[in-house]
C-alpha positions as a printed Julia matrix, in Angstrom:
207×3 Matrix{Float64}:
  16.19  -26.02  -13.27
  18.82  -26.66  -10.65
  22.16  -27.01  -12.78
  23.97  -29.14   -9.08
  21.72  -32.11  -10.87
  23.64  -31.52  -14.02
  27.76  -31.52  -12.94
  29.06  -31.29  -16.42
  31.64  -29.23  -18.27
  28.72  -27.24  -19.96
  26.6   -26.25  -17.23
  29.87  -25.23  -15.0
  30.57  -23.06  -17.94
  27.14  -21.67  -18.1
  27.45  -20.95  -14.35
  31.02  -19.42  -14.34
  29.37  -16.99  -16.75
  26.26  -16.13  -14.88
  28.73  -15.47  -11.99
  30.51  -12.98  -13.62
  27.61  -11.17  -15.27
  26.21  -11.22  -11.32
  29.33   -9.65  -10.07
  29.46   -7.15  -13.08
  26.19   -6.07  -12.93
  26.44   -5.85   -9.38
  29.28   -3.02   -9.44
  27.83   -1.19  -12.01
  24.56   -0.83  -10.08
  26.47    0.08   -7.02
  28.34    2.66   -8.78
  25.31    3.97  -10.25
  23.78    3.99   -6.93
  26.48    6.05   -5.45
  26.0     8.38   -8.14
  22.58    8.85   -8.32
  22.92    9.33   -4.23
  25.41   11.88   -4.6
  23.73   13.93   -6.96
  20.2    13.42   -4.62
  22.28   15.07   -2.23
  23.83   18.34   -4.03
  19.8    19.0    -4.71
  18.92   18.32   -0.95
  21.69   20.83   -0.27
  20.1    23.66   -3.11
  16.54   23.32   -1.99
  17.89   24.02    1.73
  19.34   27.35   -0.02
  16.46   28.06   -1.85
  13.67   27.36    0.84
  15.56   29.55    3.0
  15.9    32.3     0.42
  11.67   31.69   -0.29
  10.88   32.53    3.06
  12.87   35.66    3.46
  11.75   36.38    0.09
   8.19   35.72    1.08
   7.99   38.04    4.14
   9.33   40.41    2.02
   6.43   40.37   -0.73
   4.0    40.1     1.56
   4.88   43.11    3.73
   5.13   45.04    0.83
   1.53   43.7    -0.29
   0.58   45.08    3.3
   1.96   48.52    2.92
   0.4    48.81   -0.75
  -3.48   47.54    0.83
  -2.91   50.57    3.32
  -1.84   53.05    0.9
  -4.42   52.09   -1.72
  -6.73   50.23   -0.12
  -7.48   46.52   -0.66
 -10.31   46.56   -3.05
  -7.7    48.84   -5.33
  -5.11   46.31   -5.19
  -7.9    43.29   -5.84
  -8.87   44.75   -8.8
  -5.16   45.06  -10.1
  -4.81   41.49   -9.27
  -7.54   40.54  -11.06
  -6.03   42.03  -14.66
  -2.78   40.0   -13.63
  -2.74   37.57  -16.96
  -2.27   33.74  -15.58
   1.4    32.71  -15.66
   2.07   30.46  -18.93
   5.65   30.89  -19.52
   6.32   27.67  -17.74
   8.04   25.45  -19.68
   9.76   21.72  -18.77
  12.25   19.57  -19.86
  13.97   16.61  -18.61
  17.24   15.8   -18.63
  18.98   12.19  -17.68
  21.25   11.69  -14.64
  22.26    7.77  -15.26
  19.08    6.55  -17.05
  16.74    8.78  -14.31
  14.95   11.59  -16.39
  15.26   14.7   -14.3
  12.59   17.8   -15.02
  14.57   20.69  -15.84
  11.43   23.77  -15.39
  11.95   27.31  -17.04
  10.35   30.57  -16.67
   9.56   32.53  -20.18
  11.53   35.72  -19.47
   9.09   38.92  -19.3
  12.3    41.49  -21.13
  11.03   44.56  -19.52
   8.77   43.07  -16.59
   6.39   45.62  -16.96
   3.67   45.73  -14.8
   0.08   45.15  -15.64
  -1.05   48.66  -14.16
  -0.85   52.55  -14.66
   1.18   54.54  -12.18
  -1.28   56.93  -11.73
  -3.5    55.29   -9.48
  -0.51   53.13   -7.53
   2.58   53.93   -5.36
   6.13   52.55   -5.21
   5.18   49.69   -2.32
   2.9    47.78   -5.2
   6.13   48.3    -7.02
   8.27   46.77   -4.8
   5.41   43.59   -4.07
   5.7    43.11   -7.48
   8.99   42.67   -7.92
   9.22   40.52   -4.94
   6.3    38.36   -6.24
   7.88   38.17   -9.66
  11.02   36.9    -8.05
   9.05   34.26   -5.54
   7.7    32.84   -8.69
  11.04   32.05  -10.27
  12.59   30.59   -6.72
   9.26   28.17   -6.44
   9.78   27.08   -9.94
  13.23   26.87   -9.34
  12.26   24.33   -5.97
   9.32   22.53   -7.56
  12.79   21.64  -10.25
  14.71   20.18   -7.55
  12.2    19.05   -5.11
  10.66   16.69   -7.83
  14.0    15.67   -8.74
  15.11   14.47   -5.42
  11.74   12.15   -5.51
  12.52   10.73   -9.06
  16.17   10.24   -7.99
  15.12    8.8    -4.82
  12.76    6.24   -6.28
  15.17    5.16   -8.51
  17.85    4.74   -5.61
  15.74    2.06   -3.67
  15.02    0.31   -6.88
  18.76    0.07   -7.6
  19.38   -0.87   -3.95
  16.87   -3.67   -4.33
  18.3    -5.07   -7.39
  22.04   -4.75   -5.96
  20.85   -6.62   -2.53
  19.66   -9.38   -4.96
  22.44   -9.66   -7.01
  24.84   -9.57   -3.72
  23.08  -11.99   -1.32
  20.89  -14.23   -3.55
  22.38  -14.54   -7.11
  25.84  -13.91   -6.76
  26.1   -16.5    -4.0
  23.58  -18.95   -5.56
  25.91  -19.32   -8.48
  29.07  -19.34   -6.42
  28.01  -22.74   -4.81
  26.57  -24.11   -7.98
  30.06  -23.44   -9.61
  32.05  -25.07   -6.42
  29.37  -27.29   -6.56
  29.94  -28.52  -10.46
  33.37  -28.43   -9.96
  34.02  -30.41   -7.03
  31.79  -33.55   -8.6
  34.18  -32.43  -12.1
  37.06  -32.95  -10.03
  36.06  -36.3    -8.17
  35.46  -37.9   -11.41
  38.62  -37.27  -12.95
  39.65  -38.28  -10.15
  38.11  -41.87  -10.27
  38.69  -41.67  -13.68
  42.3   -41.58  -13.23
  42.33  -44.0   -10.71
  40.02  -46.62  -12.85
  42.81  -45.86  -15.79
  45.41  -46.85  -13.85
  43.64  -49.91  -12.36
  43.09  -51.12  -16.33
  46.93  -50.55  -17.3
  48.39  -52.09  -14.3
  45.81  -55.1   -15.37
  46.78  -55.16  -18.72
  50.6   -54.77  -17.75
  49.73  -57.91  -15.77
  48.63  -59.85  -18.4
């Protein structure tokens, strides 16, 4: 319903009050906004650290995997893999960052990290791949954390943006004009008003 059909006291009222919930909501979804873009960025920033720290960590495990398949031989080192137990220490939470759940993703600390092999049979450079891998696994964990909380946070920034855009150029303006609107015809008819008053007493004085 178009309240510019309806200039009274009541609906300019009901419009001065949509107005200010418009403007409210407005800055408190632009304040939310910057917030949730702020934050977006300190995780853009840590997955460029750990990325960077994956792929040196990467070469690193996978030159040592080299060195142990020519020391022991690859069909040695397949069949150690194979009695490697299937990670299921991974556990996730999620935390909230202005109403946007976050996954929070931990790793199930192995105490002594002991490997799943004799020494007899290996050498220090499955050792060392080991370790490597062990500590690849937490950094990807670690990324897959961030990574997926840059896309929830980044969803949740256009939606914002959309709803502030509304509020800024359709709603808070829309009610600005029916409020000038309402109180312009308010203002003319007190006017008339006035004058018709003073049209009757100066009769009446008359008579």
């Amino acid at each position: 319903m178009d309240m510019t059909l309806f200039p009274t006291k009541g609906n300019l009222i009901v419009a001065k009050n949509s107005l200010a919930l418009s403007r409210q909501g407005y800055e408190l979804l632009d304040k939310k906004r910057n917030i949730l873009v702020r934050e977006m960025m300190n995780l853009v920033d840590k997955a460029k650290v750990i990325q960077d720290e994956i792929l040196v960590v990467f070469e690193e495990a996978y030159r040592a995997l080299q060195e142990a398949n020519v020391s022991l031989g690859i069909s040695a080192v397949q069949q150690i893999g194979y009695a490697i137990p299937e990670e299921e220490g991974v556990r996730i939470r999620e935390q909230s960052v202005m109403g946007v759940e976050i996954p929070a993703v931990t790793l199930e600390e192995d105490v002594e990290m002991a490997p799943r092999y004799g020494f007899r049979m290996t050498n220090s450079n499955l050792d060392i791949a080991r370790q490597k891998f062990e500590k690849l696994k937490k950094l990807c964990a670690q990324l897959a954390e961030i990574e997926n909380g840059v896309y929830r946070l980044a969803t949740n920034i256009r939606r914002t943006m959309k709803r502030t855009n509304a509020l800024k150029n359709i709603m808070i303006p829309k009610y600005e004009e029916i409020t000038t609107t309402i109180s312009n015809v308010l203002e003319e008819k007190e006017r008339e008003e006035f004058s018709r008053l003073k049209v009757i007493k100066r009769v009446k004085g008359a008579g």
